[in-house]
C-alpha positions in Angstrom: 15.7 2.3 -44.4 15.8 6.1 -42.8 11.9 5.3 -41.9 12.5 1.6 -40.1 14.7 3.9 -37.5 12.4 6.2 -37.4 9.4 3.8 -37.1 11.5 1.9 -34.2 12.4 5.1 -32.4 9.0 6.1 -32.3 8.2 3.2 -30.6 10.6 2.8 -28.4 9.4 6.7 -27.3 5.6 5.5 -26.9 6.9 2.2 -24.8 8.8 4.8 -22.2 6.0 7.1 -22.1 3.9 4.3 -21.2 6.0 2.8 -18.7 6.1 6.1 -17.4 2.8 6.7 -17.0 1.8 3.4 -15.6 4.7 4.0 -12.2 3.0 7.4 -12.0 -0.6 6.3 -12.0 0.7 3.8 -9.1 2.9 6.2 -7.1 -0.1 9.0 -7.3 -2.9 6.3 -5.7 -0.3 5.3 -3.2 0.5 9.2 -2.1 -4.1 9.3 -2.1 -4.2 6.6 0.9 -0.7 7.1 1.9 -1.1 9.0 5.2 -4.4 6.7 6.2 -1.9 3.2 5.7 0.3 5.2 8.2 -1.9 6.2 10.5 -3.6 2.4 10.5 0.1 1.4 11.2 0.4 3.9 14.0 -2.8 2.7 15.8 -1.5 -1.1 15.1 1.7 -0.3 17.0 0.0 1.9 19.8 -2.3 -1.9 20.4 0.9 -3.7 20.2 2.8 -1.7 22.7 -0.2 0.0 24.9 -2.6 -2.5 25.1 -4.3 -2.1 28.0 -4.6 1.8 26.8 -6.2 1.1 24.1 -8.2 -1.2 25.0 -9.3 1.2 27.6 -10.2 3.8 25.1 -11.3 1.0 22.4 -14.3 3.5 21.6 -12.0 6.1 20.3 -9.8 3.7 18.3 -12.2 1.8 16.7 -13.9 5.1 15.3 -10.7 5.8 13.8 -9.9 2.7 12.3 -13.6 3.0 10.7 -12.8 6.2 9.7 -9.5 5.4 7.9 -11.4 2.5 6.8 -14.2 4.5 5.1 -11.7 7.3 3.6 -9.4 4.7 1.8 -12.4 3.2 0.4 -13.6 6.3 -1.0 -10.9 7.3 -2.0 -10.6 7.0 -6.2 -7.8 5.2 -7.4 -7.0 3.6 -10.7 -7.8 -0.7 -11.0 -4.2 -1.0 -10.6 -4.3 -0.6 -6.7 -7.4 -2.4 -6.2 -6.0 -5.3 -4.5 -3.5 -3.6 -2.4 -6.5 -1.5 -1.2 -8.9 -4.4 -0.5 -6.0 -6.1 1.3 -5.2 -2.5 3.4 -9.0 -2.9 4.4 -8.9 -6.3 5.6 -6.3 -5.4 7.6 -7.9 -2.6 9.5 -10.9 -4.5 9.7 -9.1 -7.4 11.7 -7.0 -5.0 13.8 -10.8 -3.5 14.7 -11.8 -7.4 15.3 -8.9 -7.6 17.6 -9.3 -4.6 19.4 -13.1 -5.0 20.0 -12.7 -8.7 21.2 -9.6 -8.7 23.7 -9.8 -12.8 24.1 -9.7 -13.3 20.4 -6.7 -10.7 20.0 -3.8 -13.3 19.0 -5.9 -14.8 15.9 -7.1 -11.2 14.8 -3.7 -9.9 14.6 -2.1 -13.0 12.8 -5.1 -12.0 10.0 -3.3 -8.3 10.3 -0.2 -9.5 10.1 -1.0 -11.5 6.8 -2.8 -8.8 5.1 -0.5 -6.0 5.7 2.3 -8.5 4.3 0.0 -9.8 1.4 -0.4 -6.0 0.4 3.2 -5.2 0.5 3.6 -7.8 -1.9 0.9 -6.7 -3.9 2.9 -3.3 -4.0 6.1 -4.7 -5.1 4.5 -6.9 -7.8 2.7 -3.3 -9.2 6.4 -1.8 -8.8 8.3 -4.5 -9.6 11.2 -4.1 -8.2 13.6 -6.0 -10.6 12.7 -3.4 -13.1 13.3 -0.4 -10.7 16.7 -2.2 -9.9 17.9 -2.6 -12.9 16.9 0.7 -14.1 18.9 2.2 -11.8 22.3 3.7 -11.1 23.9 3.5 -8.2 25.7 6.4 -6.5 28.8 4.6 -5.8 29.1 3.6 -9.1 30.3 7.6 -9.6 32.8 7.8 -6.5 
C-alpha cells in the first residue's frame, strides 16, 4: 500500500514539473520577440496618431517594420509559439501594406487590427488563463 502513495506522489511530482516547464518554454519565447511586438506596437501607434509624419518618412518606417519582421522570424522559438508568431508577422506585414499605400490604409489596418487580436488570443489559449486563475492566490485574501 506504502508504494501506491509513493507511485501517486511521484506522479503527481512529474505532472508539476511538466506543467512547469511547458509555462516556462512559453514565457522564455515570449521574452525572445518581446521587445520587437513592442516596438511594432510603437510604430502602429506613431501611424495612428502621426500619420502624415510617417507617411512622410514611410522609407524609414517600413525598414523597421521589415527589420522587426525579419528578427522575429529568425528568432528560435519552441512549436508552441508558432502561431502567435505567424499571426505577429501578418500583422506587421499589413501595418507595412498600410503604410506603403496611403488610399488603402482603412482596410490594411482592420487586417492589423484582427491579427494582433487573433494573436492575443493565441497567447491566452498557450497560457490559459483559467488555469493561471485558479492557481492563484489573491493578495486580499491575506488582509
Amino acid at each position: 500500500m506504502k508504494y501506491i502513495g509513493l507511485l501517486a506522489s511521484s506522479i503527481c511530482v512529474v505532472v508539476v514539473l511538466l506543467i512547469n516547464s511547458y509555462y516556462n518554454i512559453i514565457n522564455l519565447d515570449i521574452q525572445r520577440i518581446s521587445s520587437y511586438v513592442i516596438e511594432g506596437n510603437m510604430i502602429l501607434e506613431d501611424f495612428i496618431t502621426k500619420e502624415d509624419y510617417v507617411l512622410k518618412n514611410n522609407d524609414e518606417y517600413i525598414a523597421r517594420l521589415l527589420n522587426i519582421k525579419s528578427h522575429i522570424k529568425d528568432t528560435k522559438t519552441s512549436f508552441f509559439t508558432k502561431k502567435y508568431k505567424n499571426y505577429r508577422m501578418k500583422s506587421i506585414e499589413n501595418l507595412v501594406n498600410s503604410i506603403s499605400y496611403g488610399k488603402e490604409k482603412d482596410k490594411h489596418l482592420e487586417l492589423v487590427k484582427r491579427y494582433n487580436d487573433l494573436s492575443e488570443k493565441e497567447l491566452d489559449s498557450l497560457l490559459d488563463k483559467n488555469l493561471l486563475e485558479v492557481t492563484y492566490l489573491s493578495t486580499r485574501a491575506y488582509e
